[in-house]
C-alpha positions as CSV (number, residue, x, y, z in Angstrom):
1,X,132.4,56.1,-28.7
2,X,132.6,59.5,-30.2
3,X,128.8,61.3,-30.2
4,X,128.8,61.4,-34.0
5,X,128.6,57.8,-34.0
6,X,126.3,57.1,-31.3
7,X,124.0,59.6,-33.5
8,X,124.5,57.9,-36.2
9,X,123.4,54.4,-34.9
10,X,120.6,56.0,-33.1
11,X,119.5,57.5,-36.6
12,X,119.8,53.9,-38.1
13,X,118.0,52.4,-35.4
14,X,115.1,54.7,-35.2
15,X,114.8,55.4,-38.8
16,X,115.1,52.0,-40.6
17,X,111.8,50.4,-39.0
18,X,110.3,53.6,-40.2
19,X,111.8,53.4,-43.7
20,X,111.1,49.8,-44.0
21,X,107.6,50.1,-42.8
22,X,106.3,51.3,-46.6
23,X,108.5,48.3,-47.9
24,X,105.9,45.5,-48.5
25,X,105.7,42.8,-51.6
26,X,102.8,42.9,-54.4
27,X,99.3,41.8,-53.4
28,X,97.8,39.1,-54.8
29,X,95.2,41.8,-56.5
30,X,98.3,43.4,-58.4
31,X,98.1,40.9,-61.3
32,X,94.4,41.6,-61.7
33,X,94.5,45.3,-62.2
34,X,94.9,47.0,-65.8
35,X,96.5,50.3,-65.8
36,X,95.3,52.9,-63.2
37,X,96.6,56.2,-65.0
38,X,93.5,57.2,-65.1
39,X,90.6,59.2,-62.7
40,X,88.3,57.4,-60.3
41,X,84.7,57.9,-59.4
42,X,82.6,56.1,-56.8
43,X,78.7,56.6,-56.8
44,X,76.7,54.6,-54.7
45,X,76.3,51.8,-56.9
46,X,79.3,51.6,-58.8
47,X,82.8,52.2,-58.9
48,X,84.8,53.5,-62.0
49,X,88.7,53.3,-61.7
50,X,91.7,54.2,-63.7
51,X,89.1,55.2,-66.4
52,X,91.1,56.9,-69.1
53,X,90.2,57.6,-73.0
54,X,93.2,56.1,-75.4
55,X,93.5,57.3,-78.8
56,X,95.3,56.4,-81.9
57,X,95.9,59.3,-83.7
58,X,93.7,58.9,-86.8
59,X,90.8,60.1,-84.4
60,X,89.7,57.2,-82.7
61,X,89.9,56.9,-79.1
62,X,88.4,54.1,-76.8
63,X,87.5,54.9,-72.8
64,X,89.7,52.4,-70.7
65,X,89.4,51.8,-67.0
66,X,87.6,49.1,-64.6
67,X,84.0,49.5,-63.9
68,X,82.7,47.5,-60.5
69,X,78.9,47.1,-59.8
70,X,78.9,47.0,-56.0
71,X,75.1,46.7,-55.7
72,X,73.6,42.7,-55.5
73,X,71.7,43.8,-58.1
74,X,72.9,43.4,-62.2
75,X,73.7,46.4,-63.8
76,X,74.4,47.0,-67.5
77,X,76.7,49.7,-69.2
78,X,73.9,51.7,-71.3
79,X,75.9,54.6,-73.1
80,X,78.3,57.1,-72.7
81,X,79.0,60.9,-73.4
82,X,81.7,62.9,-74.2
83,X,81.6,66.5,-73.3
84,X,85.1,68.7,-74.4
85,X,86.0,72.3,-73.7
86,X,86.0,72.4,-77.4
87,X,82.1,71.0,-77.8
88,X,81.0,67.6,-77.2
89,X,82.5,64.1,-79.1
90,X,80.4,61.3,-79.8
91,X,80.6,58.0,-77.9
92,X,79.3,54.6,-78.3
93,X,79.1,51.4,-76.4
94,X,80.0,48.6,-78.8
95,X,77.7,46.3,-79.5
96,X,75.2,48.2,-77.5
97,X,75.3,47.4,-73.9
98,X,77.8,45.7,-71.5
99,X,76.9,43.7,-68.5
100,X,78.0,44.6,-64.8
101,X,77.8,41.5,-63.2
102,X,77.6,42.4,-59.4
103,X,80.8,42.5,-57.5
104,X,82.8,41.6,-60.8
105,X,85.3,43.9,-62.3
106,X,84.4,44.4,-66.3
107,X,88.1,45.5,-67.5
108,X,87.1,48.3,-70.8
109,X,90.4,47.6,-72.2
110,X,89.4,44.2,-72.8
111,X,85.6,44.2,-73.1
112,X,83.0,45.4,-75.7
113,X,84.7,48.9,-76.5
114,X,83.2,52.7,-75.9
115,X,84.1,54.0,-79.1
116,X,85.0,57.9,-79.4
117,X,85.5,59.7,-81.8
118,X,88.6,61.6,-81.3
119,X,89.9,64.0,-84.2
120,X,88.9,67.0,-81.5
121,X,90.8,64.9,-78.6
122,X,94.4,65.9,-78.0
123,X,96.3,63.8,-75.7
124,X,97.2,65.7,-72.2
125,X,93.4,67.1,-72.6
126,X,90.7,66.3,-69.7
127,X,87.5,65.6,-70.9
128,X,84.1,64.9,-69.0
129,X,82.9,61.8,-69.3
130,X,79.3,60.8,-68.5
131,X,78.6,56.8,-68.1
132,X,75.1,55.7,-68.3
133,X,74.6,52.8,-65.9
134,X,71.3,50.8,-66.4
135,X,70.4,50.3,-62.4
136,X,72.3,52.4,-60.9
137,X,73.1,56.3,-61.2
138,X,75.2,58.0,-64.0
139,X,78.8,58.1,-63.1
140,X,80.0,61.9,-64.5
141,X,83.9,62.2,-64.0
142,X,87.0,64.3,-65.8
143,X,89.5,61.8,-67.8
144,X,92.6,62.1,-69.4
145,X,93.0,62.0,-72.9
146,X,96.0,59.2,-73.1
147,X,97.8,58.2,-76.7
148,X,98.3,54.6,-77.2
149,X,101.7,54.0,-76.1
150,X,103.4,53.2,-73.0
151,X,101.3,51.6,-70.5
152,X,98.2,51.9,-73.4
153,X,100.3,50.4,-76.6
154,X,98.5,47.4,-76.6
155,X,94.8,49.1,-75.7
156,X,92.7,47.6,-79.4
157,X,91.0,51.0,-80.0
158,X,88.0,50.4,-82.2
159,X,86.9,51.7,-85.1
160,X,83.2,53.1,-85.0
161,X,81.1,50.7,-87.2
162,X,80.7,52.4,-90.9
163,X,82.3,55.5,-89.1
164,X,78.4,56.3,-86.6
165,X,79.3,56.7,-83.3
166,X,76.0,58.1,-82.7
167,X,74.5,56.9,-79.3
């Protein structure tokens, strides 16, 4: 056997149980997650993942993302804030408050909304986001500004009622 070969196989035989070592199937928590373009921020009482601000263009824009009270104790999504290199945009929980049931993930995509307005939010831009969390500490974080296609065409973003998104 010439030494290229045996190189060769040796190559193969070390390398594929390294190569197929990254190789495994979905988990079973793959069909539960929403899109995770988004930034991540853990405090010590809740976790806030793939968290993301979608707008439509005609300057609405919703925050998307997982929030996950990891406490025993309930928590409740109070308000939020915007805060832009360009001065800050107003944000709104709609209708007021969402629950954060402990160790349950509330999806934002599909929940009451955090409505923002957005004529000042171009996508590509990161913004700070400030989430006020009733029982627990405030979770401050940069997001993306995403528009709603792609991964986020079928994010509902909502309207502010009577155009107020005052907190």
């Amino acid at each position: 056997m010439k030494a290229s070969t045996r190189t060769a196989l040796l190559v193969i035989a070390i390398g594929s149980p390294v190569l197929l070592a990254g190789c495994v199937g979905p988990s079973e928590d793959d069909e539960r997650n929403e899109v995770s373009i988004g930034s991540n921020e853990r405090t010590a009482g809740t976790d806030a993942l793939g968290v993301a601000i979608v707008v439509d263009g005609d300057g609405n824009g919703r925050v998307v993302g997982t929030l996950i009270n990891t406490t025993q104790e309930p928590q409740r999504l109070a308000g939020a804030d915007v805060d832009t290199e360009r001065g800050p945009a107003q944000a709104a929980v709609i209708p007021g408050e969402v629950p954060l049931p402990a160790g349950q993930p509330v999806e934002l995509a599909r929940q009451p909304a955090i409505s923002v307005s957005a004529a000042d939010l171009p996508v590509g831009l990161f913004v700070e986001l400030t989430l006020d969390i009733e029982g627990a500490d405030p979770i401050d974080m940069l997001v993306p500004v995403e528009a709603q296609e792609g991964p986020y065409e079928e994010v509902e973003v909502t309207e502010p009622p009577d155009g107020d998104v005052s907190p």
